[in-house]
SEMIVEX-924381 format. One record per residue (C-alpha): residue number from 1; y, x, z. Coordinates in pm, 1 decimal. Example, Ala and Ser with C-alpha at 12.3 -4.5 7.8 and 13.67 -1.06 7.14 Angstrom:
1, -450.0, 1230.0, 780.0;
2, -106.0, 1367.0, 714.0;
This chain:
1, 456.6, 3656.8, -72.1;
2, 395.7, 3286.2, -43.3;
3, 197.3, 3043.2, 150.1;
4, 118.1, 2698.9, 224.7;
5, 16.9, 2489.2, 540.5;
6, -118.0, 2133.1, 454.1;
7, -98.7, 1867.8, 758.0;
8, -361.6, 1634.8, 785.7;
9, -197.3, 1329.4, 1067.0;
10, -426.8, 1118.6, 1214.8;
11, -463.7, 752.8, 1082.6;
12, -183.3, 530.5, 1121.2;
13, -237.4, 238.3, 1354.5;
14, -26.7, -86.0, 1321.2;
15, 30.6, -296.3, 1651.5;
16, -300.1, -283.8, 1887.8;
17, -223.9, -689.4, 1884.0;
18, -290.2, -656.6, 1491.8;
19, -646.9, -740.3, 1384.7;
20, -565.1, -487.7, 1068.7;
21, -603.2, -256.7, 1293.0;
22, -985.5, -278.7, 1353.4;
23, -1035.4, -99.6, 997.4;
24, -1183.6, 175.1, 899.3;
25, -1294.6, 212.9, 1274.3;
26, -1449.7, 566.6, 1202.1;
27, -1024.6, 745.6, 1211.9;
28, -1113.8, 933.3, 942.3;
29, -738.4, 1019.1, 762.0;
30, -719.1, 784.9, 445.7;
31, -612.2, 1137.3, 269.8;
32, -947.5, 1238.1, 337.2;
33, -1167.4, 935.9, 164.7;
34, -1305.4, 910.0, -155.1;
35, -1080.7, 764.1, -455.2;
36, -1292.1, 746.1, -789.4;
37, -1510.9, 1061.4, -646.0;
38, -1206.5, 1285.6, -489.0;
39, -1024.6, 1287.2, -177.7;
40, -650.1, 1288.3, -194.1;
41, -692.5, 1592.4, -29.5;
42, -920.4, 1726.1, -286.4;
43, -628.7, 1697.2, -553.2;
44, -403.1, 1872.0, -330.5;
45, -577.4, 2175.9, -239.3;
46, -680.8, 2241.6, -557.5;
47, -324.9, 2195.1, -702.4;
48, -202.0, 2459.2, -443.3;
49, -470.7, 2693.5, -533.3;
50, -372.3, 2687.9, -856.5;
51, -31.9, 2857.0, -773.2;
52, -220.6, 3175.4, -668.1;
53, -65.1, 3140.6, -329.0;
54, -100.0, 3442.7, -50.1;
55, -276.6, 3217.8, 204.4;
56, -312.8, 2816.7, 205.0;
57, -423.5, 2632.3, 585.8;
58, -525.3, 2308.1, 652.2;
59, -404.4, 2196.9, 1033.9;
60, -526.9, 1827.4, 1136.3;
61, -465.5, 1638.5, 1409.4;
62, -735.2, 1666.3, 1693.0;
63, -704.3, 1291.2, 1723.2;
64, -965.2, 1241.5, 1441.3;
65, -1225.1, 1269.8, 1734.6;
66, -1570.8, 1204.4, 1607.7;
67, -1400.0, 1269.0, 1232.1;
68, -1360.7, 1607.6, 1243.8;
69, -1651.4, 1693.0, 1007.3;
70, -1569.9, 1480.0, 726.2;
71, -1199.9, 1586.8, 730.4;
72, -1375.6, 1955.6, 644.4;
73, -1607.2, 1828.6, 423.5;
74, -1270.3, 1701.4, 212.9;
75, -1090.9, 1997.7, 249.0;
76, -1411.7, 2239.3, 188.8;
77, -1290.5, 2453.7, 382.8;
78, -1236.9, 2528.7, 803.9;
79, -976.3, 2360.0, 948.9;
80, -758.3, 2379.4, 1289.4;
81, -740.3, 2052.1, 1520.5;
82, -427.2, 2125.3, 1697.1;
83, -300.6, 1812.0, 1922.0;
84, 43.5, 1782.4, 1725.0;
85, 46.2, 1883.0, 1361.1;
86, 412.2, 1992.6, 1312.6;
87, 474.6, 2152.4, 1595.4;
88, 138.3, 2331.1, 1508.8;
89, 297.2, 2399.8, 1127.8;
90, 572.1, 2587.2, 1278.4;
91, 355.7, 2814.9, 1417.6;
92, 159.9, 2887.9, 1170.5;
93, 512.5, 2929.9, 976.2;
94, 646.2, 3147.3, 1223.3;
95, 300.6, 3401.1, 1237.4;
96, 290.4, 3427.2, 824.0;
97, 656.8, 3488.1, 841.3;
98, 544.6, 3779.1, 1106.6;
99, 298.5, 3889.7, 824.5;
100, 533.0, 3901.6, 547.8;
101, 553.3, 3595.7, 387.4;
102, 861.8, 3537.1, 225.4;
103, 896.5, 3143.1, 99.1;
104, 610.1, 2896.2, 278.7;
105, 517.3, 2545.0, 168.7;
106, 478.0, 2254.6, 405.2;
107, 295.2, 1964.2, 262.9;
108, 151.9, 1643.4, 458.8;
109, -208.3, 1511.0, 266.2;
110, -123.8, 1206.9, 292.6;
111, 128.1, 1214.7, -4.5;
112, -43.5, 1228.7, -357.6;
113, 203.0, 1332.8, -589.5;
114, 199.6, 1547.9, -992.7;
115, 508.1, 1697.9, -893.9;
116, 461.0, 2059.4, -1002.7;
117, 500.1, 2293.8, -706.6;
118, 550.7, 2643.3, -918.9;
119, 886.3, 2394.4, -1063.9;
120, 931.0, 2319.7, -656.7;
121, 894.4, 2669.0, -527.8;
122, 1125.3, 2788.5, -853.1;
123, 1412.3, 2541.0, -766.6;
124, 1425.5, 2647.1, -400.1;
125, 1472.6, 3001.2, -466.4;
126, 1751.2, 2901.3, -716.9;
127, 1929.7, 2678.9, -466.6;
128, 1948.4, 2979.6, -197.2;
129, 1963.1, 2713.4, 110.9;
130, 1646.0, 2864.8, 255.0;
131, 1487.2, 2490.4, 301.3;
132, 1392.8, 2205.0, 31.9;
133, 1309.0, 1871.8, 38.5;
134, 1118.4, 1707.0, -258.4;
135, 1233.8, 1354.6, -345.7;
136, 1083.9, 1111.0, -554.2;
137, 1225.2, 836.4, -681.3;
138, 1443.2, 785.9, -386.7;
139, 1180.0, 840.6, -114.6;
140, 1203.8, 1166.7, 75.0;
141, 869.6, 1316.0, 128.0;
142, 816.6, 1558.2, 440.9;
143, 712.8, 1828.3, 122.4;
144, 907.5, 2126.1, 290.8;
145, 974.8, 2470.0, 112.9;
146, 1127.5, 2747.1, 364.7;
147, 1261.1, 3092.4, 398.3;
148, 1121.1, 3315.2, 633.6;
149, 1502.4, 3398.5, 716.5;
150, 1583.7, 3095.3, 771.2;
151, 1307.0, 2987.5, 968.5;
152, 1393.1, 3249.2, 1199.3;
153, 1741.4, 3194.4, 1258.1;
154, 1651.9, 2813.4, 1380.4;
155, 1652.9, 2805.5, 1758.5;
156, 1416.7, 2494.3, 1680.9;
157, 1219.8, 2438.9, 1325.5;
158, 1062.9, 2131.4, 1427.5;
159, 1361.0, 1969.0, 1484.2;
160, 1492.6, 2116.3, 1119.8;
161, 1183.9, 1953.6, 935.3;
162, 1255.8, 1610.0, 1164.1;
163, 1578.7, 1586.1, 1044.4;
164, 1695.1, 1261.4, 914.8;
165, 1859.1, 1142.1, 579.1;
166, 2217.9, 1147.8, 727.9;
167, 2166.5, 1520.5, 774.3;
168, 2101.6, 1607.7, 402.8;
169, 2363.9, 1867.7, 391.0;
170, 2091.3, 2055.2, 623.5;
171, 1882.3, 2124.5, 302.1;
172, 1865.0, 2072.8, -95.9;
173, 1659.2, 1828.3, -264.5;
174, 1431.5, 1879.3, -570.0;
175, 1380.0, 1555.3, -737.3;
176, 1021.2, 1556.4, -861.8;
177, 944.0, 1326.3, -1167.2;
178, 620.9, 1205.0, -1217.0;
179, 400.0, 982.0, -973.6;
180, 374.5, 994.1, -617.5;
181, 208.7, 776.4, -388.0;
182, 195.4, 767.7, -17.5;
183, -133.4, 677.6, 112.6;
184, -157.5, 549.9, 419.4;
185, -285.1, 174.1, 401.5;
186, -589.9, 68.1, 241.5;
187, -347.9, -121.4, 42.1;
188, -221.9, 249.0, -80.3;
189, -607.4, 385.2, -188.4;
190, -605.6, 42.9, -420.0;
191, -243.9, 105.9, -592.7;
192, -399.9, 445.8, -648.4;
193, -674.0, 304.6, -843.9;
194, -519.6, 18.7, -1060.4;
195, -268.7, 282.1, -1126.1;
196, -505.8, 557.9, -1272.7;
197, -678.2, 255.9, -1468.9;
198, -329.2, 171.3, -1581.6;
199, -237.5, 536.0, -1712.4;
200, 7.8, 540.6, -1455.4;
201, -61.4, 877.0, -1336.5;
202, -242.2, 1166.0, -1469.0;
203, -541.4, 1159.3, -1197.1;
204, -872.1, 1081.5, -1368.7;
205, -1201.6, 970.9, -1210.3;
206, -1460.0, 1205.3, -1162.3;
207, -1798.0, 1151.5, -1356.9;
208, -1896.1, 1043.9, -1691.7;
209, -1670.9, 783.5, -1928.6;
210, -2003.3, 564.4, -1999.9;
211, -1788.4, 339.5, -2209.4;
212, -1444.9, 302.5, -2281.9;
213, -1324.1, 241.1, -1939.3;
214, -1599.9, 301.1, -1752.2;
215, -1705.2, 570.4, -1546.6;
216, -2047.8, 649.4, -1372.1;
217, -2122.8, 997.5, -1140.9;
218, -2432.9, 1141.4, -1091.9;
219, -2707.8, 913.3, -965.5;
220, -2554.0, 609.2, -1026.6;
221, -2777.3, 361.3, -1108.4;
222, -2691.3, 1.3, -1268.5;
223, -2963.5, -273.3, -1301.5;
224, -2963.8, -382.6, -1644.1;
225, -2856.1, -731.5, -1566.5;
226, -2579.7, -651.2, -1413.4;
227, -2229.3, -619.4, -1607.4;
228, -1971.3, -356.4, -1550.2;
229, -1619.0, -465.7, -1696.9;
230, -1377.2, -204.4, -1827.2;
231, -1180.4, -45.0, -1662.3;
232, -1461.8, 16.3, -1370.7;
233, -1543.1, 346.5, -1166.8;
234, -1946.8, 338.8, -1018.7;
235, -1940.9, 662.0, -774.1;
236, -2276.2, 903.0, -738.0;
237, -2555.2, 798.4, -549.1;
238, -2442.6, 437.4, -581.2;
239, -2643.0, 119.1, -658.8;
240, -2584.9, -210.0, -841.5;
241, -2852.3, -455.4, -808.2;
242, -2933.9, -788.2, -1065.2;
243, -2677.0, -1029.4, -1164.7;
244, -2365.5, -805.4, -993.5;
245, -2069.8, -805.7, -1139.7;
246, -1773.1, -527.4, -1129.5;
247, -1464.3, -627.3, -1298.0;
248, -1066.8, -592.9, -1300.5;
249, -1039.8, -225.2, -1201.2;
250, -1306.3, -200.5, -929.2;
251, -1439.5, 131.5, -771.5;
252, -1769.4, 185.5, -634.5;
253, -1745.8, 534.7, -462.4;
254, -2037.9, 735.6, -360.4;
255, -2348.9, 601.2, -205.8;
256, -2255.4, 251.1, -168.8;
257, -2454.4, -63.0, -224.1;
258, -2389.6, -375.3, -364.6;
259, -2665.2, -681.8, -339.4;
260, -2825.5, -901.9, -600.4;
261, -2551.6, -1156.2, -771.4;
262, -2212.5, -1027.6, -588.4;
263, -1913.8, -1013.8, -743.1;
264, -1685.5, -739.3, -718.7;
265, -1320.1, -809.7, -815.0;
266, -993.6, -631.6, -831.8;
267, -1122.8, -410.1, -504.4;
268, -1259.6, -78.9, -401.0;
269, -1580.8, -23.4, -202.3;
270, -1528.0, 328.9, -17.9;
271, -1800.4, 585.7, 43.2;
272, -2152.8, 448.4, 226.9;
273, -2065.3, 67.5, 243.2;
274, -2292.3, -204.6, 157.2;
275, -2260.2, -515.8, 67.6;
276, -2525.8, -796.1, 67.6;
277, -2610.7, -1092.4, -124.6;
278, -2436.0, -1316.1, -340.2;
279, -2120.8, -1229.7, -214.1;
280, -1773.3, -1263.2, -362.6;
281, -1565.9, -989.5, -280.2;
282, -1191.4, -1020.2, -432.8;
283, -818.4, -791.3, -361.3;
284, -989.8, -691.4, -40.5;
285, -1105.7, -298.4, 19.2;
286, -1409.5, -252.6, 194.9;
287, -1520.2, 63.9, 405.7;
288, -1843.9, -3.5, 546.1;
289, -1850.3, -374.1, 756.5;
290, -1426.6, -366.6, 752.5;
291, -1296.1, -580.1, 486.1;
292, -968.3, -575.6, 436.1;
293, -792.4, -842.4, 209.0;
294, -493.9, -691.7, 18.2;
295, -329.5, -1078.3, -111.4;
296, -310.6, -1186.4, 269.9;
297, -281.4, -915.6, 426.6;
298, -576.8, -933.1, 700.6;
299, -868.2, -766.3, 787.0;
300, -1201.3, -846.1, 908.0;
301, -1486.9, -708.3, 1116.0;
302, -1804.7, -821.0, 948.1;
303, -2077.3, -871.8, 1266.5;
304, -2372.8, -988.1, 1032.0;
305, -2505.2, -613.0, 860.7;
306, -2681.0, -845.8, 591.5;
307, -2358.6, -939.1, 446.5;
308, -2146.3, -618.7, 498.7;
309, -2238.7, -269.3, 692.7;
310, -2183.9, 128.8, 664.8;
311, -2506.6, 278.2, 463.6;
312, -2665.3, 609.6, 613.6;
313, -2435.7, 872.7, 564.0;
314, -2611.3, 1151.6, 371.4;
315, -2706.7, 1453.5, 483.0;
316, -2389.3, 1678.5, 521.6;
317, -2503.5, 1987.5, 314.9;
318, -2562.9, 1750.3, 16.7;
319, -2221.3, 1583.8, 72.1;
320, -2021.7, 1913.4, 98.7;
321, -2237.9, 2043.9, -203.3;
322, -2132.0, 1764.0, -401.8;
323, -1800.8, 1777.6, -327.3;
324, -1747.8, 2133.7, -437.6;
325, -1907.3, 2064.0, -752.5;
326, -1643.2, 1775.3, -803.4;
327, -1351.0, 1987.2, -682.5;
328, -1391.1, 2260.3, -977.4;
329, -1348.4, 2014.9, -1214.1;
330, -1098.8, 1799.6, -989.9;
331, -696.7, 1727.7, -1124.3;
């Protein structure tokens, strides 16, 4: 028997001194936002499922606060808030170990990666070490596979999963080709996009290819005078007004707004932001009145709603239904 826990950390905070840290003031996990219609989280779960896997848990951290109900609304699914998410990942370890489970997977959401876990879960049972590491180009991601054996003869498995690199005889490492991508800066949602544009990775927006390079979801709605530029992503529910214009690998996700005659370049708009008129909006992602410029590395707090704010957030049963409509189809 198998199994998987998924860890969902709060958002990472840089120094309280740092005005970067004023964004995306709502805490929700950047694993759990919108990136050209799916969550990172989305991907992940639906990747796992695919491996026919026993049971599969989502813990979070309770530190979300007010977030809780849009980190379920990504998932799609219940999750526990537990008030430290590894030590709350060894327990749930240690009771499907108590319920037969043989091999379990940890894996934090924050990491989007293609490695292929049935490869992952195949190497570890090859290397009989009774813990794995996946690496990626160099970069040691906290994606744990363990034994139930050997999770039991630890005095202290949170310390094993904590260990650091000098301790590498402690476990074996699966090197995982492919893409991988850590996301935990805005910074990290826009390398994501420019990379799918770029055929970097095999993730794919979710919606309709319009044109060659650009994609539109349900209820997206363009004014006629406004021009779109390949490769662009317009998210459901979104509008473009007159005279807009969306170029160099933008992303409009879902319900978002953008005003007569702004220009939208080289960015991404997350979920239920608008932004007003006339406006010039370039390297920067924008989640509701945070912008956050990529090239020099600052963010602002827009005060004026006319020129930037968060939309109405819509109703949560038409969110979640959405969402699971989008996950069936999601890769």
């Amino acid at each position: 028997m198998q199994g998987a826990v998924v860890v969902v950390e709060s958002q990472k905070k840089d120094n309280p001194a740092d005005s970067r840290s004023k964004c995306f003031q709502s805490g929700i996990p950047l694993s759990c936002i919108e990136v050209l219609g799916y969550t990172v989280i989305d991907r992940l779960l639906y990747n796992l499922r695919r491996l026919g896997l026993d049971s599969i848990s989502v813990l979070a951290d309770e530190s979300v606060g007010d977030a809780r109900a849009e980190v379920e609304q990504a998932a799609h699914r219940s999750v526990d808030f537990v008030k430290d998410v590894w030590s709350g990942a060894v327990q749930w370890l240690r009771r499907q170990a108590e319920e037969g489970v043989n091999t379990l997977l940890i894996v934090p959401a924050s990491v989007y990666t293609e490695m292929e876990f049935a490869d992952f879960l195949q190497f570890h049972q090859e290397q009989r070490r009774g813990l794995t590491r996946a690496v990626n180009r160099g970069n040691r991601f906290d994606i744990w596979a363990i034994d139930a054996t050997r999770l039991r003869s630890e005095q202290d498995p949170l310390q094993l999963l904590k260990i650091g690199d000098e301790r590498r005889d402690q476990y074996a490492e699966y090197f995982c080709p492919g893409y991988a991508n850590r996301v935990e800066r805005p910074a990290d949602l826009r390398r994501l996009v420019t990379d799918t544009f770029n055929g970097m990775c095999r993730l794919r927006p979710q919606g309709v290819e319009v044109r060659g390079g650009v994609w539109m979801s349900d209820g997206a709605d363009v004014h006629r005078g406004a021009r779109i530029v390949s490769p662009a992503y317009i998210g459901r529910g979104s509008r473009i007004e007159e005279q807009c214009l969306v170029t160099r690998a933008s992303n409009i996700e879902s319900n978002c707004h953008v005003d007569y005659g702004t220009a939208i370049e080289d960015s991404s708009v997350l979920p239920n932001s608008y932004i007003g008129i006339g406006l010039d909006v370039a390297h920067a992602v924008v989640s509701g009145n945070c912008l956050s410029h990529l090239r020099h590395d600052v963010t602002l707090e827009i005060s004026d709603p006319g020129v930037m704010r968060r939309n109405k957030i819509l109703r949560k049963e038409t969110i979640r239904a959405a969402a699971e409509v989008a996950a069936m189809g999601a890769v």
